[in-house]
Structure formats: structure tokens, C-alpha cells
Residue frames relative to the residue before (quaternion, step in Angstrom):
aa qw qx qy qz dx dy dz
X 1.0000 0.0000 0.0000 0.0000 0.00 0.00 0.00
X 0.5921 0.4974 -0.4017 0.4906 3.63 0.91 -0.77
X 0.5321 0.6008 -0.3681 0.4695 3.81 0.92 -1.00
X 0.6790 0.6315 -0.1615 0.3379 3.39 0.46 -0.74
X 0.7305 0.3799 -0.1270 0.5531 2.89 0.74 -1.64
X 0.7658 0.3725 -0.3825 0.3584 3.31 0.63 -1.06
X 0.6442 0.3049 -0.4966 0.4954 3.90 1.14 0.21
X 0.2255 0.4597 -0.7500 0.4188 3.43 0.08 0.98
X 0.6692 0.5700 -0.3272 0.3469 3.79 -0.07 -1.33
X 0.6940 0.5957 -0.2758 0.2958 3.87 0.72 -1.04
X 0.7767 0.2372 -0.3534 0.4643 3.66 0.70 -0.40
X 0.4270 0.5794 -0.5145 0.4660 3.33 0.67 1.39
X 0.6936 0.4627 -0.2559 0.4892 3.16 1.30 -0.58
X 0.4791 0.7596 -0.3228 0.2989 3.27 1.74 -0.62
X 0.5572 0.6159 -0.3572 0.4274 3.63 0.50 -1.02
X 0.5976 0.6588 -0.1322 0.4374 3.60 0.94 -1.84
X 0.7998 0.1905 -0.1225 0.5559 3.42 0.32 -1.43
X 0.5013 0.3689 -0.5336 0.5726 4.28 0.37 -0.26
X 0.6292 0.5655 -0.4141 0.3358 4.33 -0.16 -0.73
X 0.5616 0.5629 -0.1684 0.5826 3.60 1.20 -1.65
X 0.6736 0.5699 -0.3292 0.3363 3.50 0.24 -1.71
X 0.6701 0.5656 -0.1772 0.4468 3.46 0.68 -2.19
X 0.6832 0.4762 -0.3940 0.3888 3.93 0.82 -1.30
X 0.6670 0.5341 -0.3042 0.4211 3.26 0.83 -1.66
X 0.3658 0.7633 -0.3901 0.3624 3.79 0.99 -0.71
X 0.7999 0.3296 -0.1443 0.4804 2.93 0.21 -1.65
X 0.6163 0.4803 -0.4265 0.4556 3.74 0.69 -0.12
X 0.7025 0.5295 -0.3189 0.3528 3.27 0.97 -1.17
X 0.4032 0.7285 -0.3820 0.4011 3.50 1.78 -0.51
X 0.5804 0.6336 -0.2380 0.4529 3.52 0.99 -1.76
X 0.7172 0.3518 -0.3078 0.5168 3.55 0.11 -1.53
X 0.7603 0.4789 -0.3736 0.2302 3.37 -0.21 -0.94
X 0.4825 0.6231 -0.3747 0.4884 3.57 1.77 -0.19
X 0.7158 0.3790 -0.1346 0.5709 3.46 0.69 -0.70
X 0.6973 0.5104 -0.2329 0.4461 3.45 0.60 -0.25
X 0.7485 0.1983 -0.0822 0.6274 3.58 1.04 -1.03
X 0.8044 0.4308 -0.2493 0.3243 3.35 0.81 -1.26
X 0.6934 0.4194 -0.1557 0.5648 3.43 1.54 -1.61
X 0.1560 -0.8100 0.4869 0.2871 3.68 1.09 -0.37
X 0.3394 0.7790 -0.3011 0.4327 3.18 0.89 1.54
X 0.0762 -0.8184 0.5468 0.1592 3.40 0.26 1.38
X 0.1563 -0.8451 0.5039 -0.0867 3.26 -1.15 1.12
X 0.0336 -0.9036 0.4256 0.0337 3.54 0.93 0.70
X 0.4354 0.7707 -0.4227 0.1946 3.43 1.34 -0.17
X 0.4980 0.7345 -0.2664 0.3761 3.37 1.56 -0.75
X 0.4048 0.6280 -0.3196 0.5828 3.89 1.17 -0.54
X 0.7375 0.3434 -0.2844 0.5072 3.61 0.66 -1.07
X 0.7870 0.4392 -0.1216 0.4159 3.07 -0.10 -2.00
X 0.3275 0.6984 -0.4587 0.4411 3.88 0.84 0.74
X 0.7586 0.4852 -0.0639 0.4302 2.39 0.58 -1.88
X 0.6293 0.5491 -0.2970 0.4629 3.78 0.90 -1.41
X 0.4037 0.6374 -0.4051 0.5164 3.66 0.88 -0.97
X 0.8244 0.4177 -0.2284 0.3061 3.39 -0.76 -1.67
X 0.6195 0.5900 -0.1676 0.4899 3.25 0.88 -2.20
X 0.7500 0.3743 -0.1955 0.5091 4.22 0.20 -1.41
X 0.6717 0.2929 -0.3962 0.5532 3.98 1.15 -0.32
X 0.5552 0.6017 -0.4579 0.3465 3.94 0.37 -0.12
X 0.6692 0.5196 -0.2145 0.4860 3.17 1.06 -1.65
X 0.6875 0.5062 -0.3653 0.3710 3.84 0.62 -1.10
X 0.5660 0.4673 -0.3798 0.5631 3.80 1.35 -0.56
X 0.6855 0.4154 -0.4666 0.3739 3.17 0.02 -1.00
X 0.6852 0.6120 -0.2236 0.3256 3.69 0.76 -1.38
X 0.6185 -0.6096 0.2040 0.4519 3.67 2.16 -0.49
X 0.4856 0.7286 -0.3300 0.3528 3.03 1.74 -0.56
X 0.3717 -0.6322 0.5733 0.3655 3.40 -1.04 0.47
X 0.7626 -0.4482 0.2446 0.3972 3.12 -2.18 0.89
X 0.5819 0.6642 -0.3250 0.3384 4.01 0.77 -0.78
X 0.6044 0.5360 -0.0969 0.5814 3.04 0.82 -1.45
X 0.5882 0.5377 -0.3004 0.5241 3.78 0.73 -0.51
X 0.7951 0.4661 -0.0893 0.3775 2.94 -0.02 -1.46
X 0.6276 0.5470 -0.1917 0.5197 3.56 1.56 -0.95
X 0.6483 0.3471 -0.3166 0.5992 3.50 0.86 -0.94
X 0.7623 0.2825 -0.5352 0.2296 4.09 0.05 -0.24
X 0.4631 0.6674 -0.4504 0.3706 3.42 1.52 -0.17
X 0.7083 0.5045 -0.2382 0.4325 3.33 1.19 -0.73
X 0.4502 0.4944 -0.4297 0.6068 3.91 1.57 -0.60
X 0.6908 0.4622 -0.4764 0.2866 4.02 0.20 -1.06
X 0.5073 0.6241 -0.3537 0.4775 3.68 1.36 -1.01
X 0.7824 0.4956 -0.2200 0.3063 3.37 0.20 -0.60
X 0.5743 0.5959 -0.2800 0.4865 2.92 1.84 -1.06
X 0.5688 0.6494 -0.1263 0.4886 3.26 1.06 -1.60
X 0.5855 0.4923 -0.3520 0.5394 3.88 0.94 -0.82
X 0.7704 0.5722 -0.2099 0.1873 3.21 0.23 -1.72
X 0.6928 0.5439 -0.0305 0.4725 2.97 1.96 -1.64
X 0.5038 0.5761 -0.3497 0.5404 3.51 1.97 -0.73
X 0.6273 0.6034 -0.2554 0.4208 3.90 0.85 -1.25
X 0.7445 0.3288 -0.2363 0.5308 3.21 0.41 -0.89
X 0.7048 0.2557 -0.4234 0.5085 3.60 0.71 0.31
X 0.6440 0.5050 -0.3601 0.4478 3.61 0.57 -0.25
X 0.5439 0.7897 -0.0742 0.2741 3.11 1.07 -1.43
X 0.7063 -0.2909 0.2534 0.5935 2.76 0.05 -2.12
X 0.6308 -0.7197 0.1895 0.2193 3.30 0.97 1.60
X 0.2458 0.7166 -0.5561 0.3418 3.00 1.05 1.01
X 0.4857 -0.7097 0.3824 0.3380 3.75 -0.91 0.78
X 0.6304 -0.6898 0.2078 0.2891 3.22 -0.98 0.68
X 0.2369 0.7450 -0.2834 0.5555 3.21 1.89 0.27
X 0.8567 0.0154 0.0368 0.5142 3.34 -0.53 -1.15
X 0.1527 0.5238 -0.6777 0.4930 3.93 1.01 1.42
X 0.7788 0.5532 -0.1523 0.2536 2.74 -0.02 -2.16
X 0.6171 0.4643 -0.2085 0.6001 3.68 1.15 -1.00
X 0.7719 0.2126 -0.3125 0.5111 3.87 0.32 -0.28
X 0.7677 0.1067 -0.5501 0.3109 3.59 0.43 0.40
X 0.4507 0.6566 -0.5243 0.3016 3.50 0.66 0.94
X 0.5698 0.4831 -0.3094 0.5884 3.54 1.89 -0.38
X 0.5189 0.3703 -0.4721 0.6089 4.19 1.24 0.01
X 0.7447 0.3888 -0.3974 0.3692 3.51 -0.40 -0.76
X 0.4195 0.5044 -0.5163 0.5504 3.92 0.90 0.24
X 0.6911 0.2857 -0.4277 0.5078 4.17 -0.36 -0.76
X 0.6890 0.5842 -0.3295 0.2747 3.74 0.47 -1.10
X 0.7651 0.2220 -0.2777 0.5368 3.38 0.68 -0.65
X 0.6401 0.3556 -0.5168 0.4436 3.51 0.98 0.94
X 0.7026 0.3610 -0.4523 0.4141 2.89 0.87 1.22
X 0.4483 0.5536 -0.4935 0.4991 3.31 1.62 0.86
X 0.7050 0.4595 -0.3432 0.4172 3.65 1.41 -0.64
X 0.4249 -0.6893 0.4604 0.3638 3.21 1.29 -0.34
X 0.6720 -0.0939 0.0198 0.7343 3.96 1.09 -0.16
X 0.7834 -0.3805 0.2653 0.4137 3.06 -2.18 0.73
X 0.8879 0.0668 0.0124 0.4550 4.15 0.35 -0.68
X 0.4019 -0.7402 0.5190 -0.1459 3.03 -1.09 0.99
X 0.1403 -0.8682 0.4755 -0.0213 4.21 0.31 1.33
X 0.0607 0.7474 -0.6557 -0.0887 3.66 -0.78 0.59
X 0.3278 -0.5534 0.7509 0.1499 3.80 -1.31 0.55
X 0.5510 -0.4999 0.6666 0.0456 2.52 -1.77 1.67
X 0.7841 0.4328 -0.2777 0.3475 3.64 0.03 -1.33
X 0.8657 0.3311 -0.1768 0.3313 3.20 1.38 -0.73
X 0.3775 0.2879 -0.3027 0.8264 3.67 2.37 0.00
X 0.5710 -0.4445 0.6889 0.0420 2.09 -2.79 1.55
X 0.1041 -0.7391 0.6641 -0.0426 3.90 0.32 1.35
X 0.4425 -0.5471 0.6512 0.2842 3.33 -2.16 -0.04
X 0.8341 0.1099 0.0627 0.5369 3.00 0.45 -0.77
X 0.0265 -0.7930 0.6086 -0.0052 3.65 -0.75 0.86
X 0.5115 -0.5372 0.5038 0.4427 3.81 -1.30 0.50
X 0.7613 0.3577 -0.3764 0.3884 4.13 0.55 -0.46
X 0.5202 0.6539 -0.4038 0.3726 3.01 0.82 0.48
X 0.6229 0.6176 -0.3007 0.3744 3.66 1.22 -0.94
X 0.6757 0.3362 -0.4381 0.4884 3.79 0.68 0.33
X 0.3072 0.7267 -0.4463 0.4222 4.25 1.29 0.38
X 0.1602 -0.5908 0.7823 0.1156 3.73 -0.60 1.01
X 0.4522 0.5959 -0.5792 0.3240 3.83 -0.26 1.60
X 0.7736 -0.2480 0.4909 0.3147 3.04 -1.37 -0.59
X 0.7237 0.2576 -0.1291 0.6271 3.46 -0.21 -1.28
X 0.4734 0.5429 -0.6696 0.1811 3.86 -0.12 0.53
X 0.6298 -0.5950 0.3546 0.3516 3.29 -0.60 0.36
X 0.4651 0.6993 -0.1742 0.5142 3.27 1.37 -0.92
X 0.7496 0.3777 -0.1095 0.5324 3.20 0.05 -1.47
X 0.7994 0.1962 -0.1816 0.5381 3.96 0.12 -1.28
X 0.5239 0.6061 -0.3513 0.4846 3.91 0.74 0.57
X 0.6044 0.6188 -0.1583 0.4762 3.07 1.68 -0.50
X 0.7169 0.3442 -0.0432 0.6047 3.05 1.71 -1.32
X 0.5659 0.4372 -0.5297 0.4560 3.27 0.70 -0.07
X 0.5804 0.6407 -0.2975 0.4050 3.96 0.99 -0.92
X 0.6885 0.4100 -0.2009 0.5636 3.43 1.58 -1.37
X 0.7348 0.3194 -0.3783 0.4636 3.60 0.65 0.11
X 0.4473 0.6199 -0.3730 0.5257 3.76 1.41 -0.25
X 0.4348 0.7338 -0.2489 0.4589 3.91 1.47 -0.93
X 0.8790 0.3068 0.0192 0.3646 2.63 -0.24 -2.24
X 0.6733 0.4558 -0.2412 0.5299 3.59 1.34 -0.62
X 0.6819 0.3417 -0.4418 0.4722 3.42 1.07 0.25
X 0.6293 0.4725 -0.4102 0.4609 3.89 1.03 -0.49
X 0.4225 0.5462 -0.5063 0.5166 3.97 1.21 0.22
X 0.8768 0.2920 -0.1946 0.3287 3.43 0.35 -1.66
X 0.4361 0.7341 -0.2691 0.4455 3.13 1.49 0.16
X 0.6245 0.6059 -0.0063 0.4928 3.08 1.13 -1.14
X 0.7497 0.4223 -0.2060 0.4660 3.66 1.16 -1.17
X 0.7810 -0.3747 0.2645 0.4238 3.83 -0.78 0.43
X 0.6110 0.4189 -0.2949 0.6035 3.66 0.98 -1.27
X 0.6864 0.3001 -0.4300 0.5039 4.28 -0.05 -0.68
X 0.8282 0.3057 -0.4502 0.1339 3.52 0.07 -0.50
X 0.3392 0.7262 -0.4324 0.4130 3.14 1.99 0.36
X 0.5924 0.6261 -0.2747 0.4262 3.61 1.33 -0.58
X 0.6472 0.5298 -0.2673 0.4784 3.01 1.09 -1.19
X 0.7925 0.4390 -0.2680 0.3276 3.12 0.65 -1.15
X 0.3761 0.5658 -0.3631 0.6376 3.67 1.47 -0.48
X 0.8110 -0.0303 -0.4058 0.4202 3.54 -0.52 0.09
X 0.6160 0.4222 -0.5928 0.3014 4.01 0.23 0.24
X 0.8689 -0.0161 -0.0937 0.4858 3.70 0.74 -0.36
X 0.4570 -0.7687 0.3983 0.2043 3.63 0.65 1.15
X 0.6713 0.5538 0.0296 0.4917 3.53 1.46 -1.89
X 0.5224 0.4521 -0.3189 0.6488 3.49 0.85 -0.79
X 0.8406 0.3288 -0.2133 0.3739 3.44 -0.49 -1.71
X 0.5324 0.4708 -0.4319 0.5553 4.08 0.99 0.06
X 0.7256 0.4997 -0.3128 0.3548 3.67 0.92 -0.15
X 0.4743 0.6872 -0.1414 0.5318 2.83 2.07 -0.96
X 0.3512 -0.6743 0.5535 0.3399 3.62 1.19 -1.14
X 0.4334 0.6733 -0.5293 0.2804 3.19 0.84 0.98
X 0.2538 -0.6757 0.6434 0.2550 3.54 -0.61 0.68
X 0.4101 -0.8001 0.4362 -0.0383 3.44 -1.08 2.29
X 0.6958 0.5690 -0.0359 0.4369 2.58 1.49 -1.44
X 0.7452 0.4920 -0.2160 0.3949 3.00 1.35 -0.27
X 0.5220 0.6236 -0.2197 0.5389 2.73 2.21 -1.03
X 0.7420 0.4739 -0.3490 0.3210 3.75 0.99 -0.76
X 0.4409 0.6541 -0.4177 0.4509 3.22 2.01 -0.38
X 0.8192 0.3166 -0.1645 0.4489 3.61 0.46 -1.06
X 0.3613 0.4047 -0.6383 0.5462 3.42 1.06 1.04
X 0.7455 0.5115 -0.2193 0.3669 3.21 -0.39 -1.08
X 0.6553 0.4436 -0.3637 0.4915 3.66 1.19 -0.20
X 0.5532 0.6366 -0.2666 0.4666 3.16 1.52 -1.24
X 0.6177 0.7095 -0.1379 0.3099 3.44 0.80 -1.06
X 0.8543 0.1697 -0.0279 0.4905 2.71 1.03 -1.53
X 0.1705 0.6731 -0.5150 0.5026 3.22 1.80 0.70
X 0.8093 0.4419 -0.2034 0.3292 2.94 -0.34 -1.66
X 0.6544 0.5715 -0.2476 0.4287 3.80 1.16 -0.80
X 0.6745 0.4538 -0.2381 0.5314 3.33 1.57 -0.99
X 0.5753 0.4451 -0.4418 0.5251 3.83 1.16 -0.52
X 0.7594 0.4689 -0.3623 0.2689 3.63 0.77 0.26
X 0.5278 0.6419 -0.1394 0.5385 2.73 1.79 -0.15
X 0.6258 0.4865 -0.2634 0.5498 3.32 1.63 -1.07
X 0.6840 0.4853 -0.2982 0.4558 4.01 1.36 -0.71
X 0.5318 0.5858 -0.3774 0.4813 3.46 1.48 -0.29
X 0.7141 0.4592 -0.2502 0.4654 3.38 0.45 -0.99
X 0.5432 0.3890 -0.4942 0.5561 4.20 0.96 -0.38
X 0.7505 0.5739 -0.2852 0.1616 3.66 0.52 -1.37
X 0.6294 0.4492 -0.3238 0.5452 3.53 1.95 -0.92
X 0.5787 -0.5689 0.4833 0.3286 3.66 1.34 -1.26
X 0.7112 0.1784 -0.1700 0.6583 3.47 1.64 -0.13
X 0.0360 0.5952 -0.7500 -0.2862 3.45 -1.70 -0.61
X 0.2385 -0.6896 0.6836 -0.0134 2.78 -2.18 1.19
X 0.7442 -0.5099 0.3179 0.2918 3.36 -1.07 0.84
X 0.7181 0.5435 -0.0302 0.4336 3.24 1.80 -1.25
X 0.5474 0.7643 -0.2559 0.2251 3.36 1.43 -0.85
X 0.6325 0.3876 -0.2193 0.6337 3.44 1.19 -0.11
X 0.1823 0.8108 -0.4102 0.3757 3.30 1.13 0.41
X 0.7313 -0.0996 0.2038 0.6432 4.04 0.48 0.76
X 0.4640 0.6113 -0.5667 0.2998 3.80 0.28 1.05
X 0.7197 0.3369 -0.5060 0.3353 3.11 0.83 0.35
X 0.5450 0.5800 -0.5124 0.3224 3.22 0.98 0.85
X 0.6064 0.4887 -0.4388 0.4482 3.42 1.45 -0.04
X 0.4524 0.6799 -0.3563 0.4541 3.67 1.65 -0.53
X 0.5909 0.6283 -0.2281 0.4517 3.72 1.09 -0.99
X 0.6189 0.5726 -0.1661 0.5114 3.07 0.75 -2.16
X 0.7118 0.4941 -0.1971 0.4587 3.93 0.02 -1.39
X 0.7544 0.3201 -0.2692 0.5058 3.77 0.63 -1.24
X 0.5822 0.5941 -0.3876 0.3973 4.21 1.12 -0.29
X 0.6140 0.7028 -0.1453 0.3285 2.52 1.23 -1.94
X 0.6916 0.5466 -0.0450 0.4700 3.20 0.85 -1.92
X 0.7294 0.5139 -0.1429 0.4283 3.73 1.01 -1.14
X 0.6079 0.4337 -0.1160 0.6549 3.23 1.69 -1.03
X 0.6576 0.3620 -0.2868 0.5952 3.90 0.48 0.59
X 0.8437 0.1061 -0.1673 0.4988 3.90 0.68 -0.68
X 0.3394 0.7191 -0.6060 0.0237 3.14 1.21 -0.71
X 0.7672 0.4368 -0.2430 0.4020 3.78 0.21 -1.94
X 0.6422 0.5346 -0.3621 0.4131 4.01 0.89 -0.13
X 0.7891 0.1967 -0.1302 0.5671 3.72 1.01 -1.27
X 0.2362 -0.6963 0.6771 -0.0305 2.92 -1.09 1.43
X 0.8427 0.3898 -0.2111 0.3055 3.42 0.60 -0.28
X 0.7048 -0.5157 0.1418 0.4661 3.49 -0.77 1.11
X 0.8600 0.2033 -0.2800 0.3750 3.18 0.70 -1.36
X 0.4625 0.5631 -0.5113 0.4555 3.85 0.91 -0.02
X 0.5565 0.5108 -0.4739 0.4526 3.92 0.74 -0.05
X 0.6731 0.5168 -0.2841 0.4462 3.36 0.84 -1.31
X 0.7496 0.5324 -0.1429 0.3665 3.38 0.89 -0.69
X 0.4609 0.4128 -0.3821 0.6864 3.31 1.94 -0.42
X 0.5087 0.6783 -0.4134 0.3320 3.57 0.17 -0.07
X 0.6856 0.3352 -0.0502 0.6443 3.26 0.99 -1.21
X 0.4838 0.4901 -0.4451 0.5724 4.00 0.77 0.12
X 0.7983 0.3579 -0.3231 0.3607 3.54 0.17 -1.21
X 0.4259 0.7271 -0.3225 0.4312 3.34 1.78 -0.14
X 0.7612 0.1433 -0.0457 0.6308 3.45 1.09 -0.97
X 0.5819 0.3898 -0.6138 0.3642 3.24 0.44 1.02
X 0.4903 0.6406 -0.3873 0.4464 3.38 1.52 -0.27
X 0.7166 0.4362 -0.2663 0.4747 3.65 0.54 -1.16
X 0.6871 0.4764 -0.4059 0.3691 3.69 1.47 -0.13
X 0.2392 0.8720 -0.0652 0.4221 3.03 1.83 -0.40
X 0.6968 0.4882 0.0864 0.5184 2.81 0.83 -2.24
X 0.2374 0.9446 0.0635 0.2176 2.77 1.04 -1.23
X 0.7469 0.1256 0.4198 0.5001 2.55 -1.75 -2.22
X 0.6263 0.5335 -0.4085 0.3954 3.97 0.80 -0.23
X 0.8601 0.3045 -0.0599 0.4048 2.73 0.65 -1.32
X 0.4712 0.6220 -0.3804 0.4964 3.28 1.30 0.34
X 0.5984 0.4456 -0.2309 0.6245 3.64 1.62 -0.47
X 0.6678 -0.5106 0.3807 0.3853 3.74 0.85 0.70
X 0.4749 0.5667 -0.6217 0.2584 4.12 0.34 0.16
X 0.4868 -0.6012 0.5481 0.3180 3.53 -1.24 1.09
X 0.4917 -0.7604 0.3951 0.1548 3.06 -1.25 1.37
X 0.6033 0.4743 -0.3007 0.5663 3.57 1.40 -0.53
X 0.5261 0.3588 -0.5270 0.5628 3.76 0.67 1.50
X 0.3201 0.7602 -0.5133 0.2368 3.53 1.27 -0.31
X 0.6051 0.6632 -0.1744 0.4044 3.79 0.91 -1.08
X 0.7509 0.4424 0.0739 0.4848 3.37 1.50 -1.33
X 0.5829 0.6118 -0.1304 0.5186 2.86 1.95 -0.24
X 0.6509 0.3993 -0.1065 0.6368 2.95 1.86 -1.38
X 0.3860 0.6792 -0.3565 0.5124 3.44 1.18 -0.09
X 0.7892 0.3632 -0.0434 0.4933 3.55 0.26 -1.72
X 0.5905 0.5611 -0.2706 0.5131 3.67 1.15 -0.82
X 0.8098 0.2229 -0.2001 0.5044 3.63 0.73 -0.71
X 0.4582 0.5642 -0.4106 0.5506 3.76 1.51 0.54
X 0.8022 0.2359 -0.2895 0.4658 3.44 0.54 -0.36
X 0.4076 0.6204 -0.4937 0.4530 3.61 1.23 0.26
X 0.7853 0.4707 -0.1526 0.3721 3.11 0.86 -1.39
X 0.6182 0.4884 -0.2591 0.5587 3.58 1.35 -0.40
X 0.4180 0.6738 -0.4676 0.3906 3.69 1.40 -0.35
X 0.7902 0.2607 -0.2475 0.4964 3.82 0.19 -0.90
X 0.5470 0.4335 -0.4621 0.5472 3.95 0.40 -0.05
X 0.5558 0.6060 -0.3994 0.4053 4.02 0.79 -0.22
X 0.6831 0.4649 -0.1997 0.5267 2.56 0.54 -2.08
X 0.7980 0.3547 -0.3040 0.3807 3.58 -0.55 -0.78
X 0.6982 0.2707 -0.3700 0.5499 4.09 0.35 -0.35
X 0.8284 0.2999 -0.2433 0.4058 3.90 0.39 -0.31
X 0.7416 0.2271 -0.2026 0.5979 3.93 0.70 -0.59
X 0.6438 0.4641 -0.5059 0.3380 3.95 0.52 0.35
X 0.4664 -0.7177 0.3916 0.3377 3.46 -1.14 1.13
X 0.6937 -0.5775 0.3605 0.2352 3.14 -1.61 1.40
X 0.2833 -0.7416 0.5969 0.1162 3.81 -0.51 0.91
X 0.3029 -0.8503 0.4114 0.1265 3.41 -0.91 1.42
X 0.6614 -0.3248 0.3144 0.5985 3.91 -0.83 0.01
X 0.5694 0.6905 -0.3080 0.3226 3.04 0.24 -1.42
X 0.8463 0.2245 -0.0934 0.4739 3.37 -0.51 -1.62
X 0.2933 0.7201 -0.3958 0.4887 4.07 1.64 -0.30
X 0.9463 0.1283 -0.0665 0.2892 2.74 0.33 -1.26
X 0.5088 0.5059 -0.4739 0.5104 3.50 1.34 0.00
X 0.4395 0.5411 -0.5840 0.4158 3.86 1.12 -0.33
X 0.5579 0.7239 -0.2996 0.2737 3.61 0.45 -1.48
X 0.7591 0.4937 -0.0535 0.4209 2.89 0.81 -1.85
X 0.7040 0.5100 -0.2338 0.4353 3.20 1.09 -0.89
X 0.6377 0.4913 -0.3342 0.4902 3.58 1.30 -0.94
């Protein structure tokens, strides 16, 4: 009966967690450039979350209107993303532990763009997009609703740019790095501007999180690129065999974003202690990931000598 009651409690909470889902979304977009497309592990995103939030808090607080916000953290994420491409390209540090040192600078930085660990905006008093009282409003400004469209035009402006000579030079740099150096592609450059792209996109999420809770904290990107992970597995394991296309890929992406946060959720609404919440997403994006290496060494049918070898023959 307690079970019960307490999902009685859950599609109130729903709005909340599909709202969250949609923000993270848009980060999880970011990773999944660098992850699937740039084949680039990039942890820098843990940081540059956070910078996002911290560089849109300050720009209200500072007078700017919500646009103008939003523009300068897309434009701090570019920068982040620069910094982290350089040091691997650069000065050949791997692309790993770039990613780890400017996510361990961009910790003093955005405590020193907030000026202390956290940072408060008022609804009543900034012109926000998106606010946490807003998400139960059959309107516009629900987060929900205008989270949707920024995501659908964030979509459409990457399967354009994605599409043009410079993205598929991207593409190609991360399916065969070699080939495309043979091709005269310039790699190094292309991985800088994944990785900027990337973390744009991570900081415009980071800059809507922070209108959407009301604060930014030094900490807030704290573990996003495990929920960024979680969202791009999540998302891959459910559509992979349905979307074939770029942007419906990009777009399961941002589903697995909000089923995860529903997830999340539907957990914790059944009593899971929240300070494992970390460990959960941990385990959630370990067994996503072990799902195909399963499937294929334990539930795929066994291939005889036989056909081994007429394959053989044939190549």
C-alpha cells in the first residue's frame, strides 16, 4: 500500500522530470557528437556545464537580457571546447586527460565568474525562458513546451550543419582519422571544432538549467557526462534499429535524456536514498553499455566452420 500511494505521487512529479530530461537532452546532444560522431572521449563537459550556467547567471544578474545571456554562454562553451581541442591537437596531450585538465581549470573559473560557490536568480524579477513554476502552465513559456523547440531547432541546425562539407569532414575524422589525412583533410582541425561544437551545445544546457532551477552552483555539472552517456546508450538501445537518420538519431538522444530523468524519477519516488543517486547512473549506463557485448558473445547464433569458411572463400 505504501508502494502505491507513493506512485499515486509520480505524475505530479512528471512534468518536472520530462522538463529536466529535454534540458539535459540538449547536453546529451553535445556528448554524443564527440562520442559517436568525433570518437572522442571528452570529459571536459563535467566542467563547461557548469560555466554555461555560472556565464548565463552572471549576464542577468549583470542586466543583460535573457538572449544576450544565452549567447555569451554558448559562446564561453566555444571556448571551452577550443581550449580542450588545443591541448590535444596542439600540444598532444591525449584527448582524455585535455578534457580532465580543462574540466579541473574551469572549476576555479566559474568560481570566479560566480564570485562564490552559488549564485540566485528571481523569476519575479529577470525575464527568464524557462522557469521551474512554470512547468505545470498549459502556455508557452513552459519549459516543456519551449525546451522542445529550442532542441527542435538545435536538431535542425545541426543536421543542416552536419550535412555541409565542413560537418562531413567531421564525420569523417572520427570514422577514419587516416583515410581522411589521405584525403587532405585537415583532422586536427576538424577535432577542434567538434569539440567546440560540443561544448557549445553543453553550455546552452547548462545556461537553461540554471534559469530552470533559479541558481548556478560551482557544482552543477558535477557528473554530466555520466548522465550525457546514460541519454546517448539509453537512446541508442531503444531506437538504434528504428532511426536511421541523422536527425531522428539526434533526437533519440534527447528521449533517452528524459526517459532517464523519468527513471530517476519513478526511483525515487519509491523511496531510493538519494545520495546513491550518483551510483545509480553509474550502473544505468554500465549495463546499457554491456547490453551489446552480451548480446553478441552470449544470445548470438553460433556461426559454423562451414559457413567460416565459404565466407573465407568468398572474400
Amino acid at each position: 500500500m505504501e508502494v502505491l500511494a507513493r506512485l499515486a505521487n509520480l505524475p505530479g512529479a512528471l512534468p518536472g522530470a520530462v522538463a529536466q530530461g529535454l534540458i539535459w537532452g540538449i547536453m546529451a546532444i553535445g556528448v554524443y557528437i564527440t562520442y559517436r560522431i568525433l570518437d572522442v572521449a571528452d570529459l571536459t563537459v563535467d566542467g563547461s556545464f557548469g560555466t554555461g550556467g555560472a556565464v548565463c547567471v552572471m549576464a542577468l544578474l549583470g542586466g543583460h537580457n535573457i538572449w544576450v545571456a544565452l549567447l555569451l554562454a554558448l559562446i564561453s562553451g566555444l571556448l571551452c571546447g577550443l581550449v580542450t581541442g588545443l591541448l590535444h591537437t596542439f600540444m598532444g596531450i591525449p584527448a582524455i586527460l585535455a578534457g580532465i585538465l580543462t574540466q579541473l581549470a574551469l572549476y576555479s573559473i566559474n568560481l570566479k565568474i560566480l564570485g562564490k560557490a552559488n549564485q540566485s536568480i528571481n523569476v519575479d524579477k529577470y525575464d527568464l525562458l524557462i522557469s521551474l513554476r512554470w512547468v505545470k502552465e498549459a502556455a508557452l513559456h513552459n519549459p516543456v513546451v519551449m525546451v522542445i523547440l529550442i532542441t527542435a531547432v538545435v536538431i535542425a541546425i545541426l543536421y543542416w550543419f552536419f550535412g555541409t562539407e565542413l560537418g562531413c569532414g567531421i564525420r569523417a575524422t572520427g570514422s577514419n582519422p587516416n583515410m581522411s589525412r589521405a584525403q587532405g583533410i585537415n583532422t586536427n582541425f576538424n577535432i577542434v571544432l567538434g569539440l567546440m561544437v560540443s561544448n557549445g551545445l553543453v553550455t546552452l544546457s547548462g545556461a537553461l538549467l540554471s534559469q530552470y532551477q533559479g541558481f548556478a552552483d560551482v557544482s552543477m555539472g558535477r557528473g554530466a557526462i555520466v548522465i550525457g552517456l546514460a541519454a546517448v546508450i539509453i537512446g541508442e538501445a531503444i531506437f538504434g534499429r528504428i532511426f536511421h537518420n541523422f536527425a531522428l538519431k539526434l533526437a533519440s538522444v534527447s528521449i533517452g535524456a528524459v526517459i532517464y530523468y523519468i527513471v530517476i524519477q519513478l526511483v525515487l519516488t519509491l523511496g531510493f536514498d538519494a545520495n546513491l543517486l550518483k551510483l545509480l547512473s553509474a550502473a544505468v549506463v554500465a549495463i546499457f553499455l554491456a547490453v551489446p557485448y552480451w548480446k553478441g558473445k552470449y544470445f548470438s547464433k553460433p556461426v559454423s566452420k562451414k559457413a567460416q569458411k565459404e565466407d573465407e572463400t568468398h572474400a
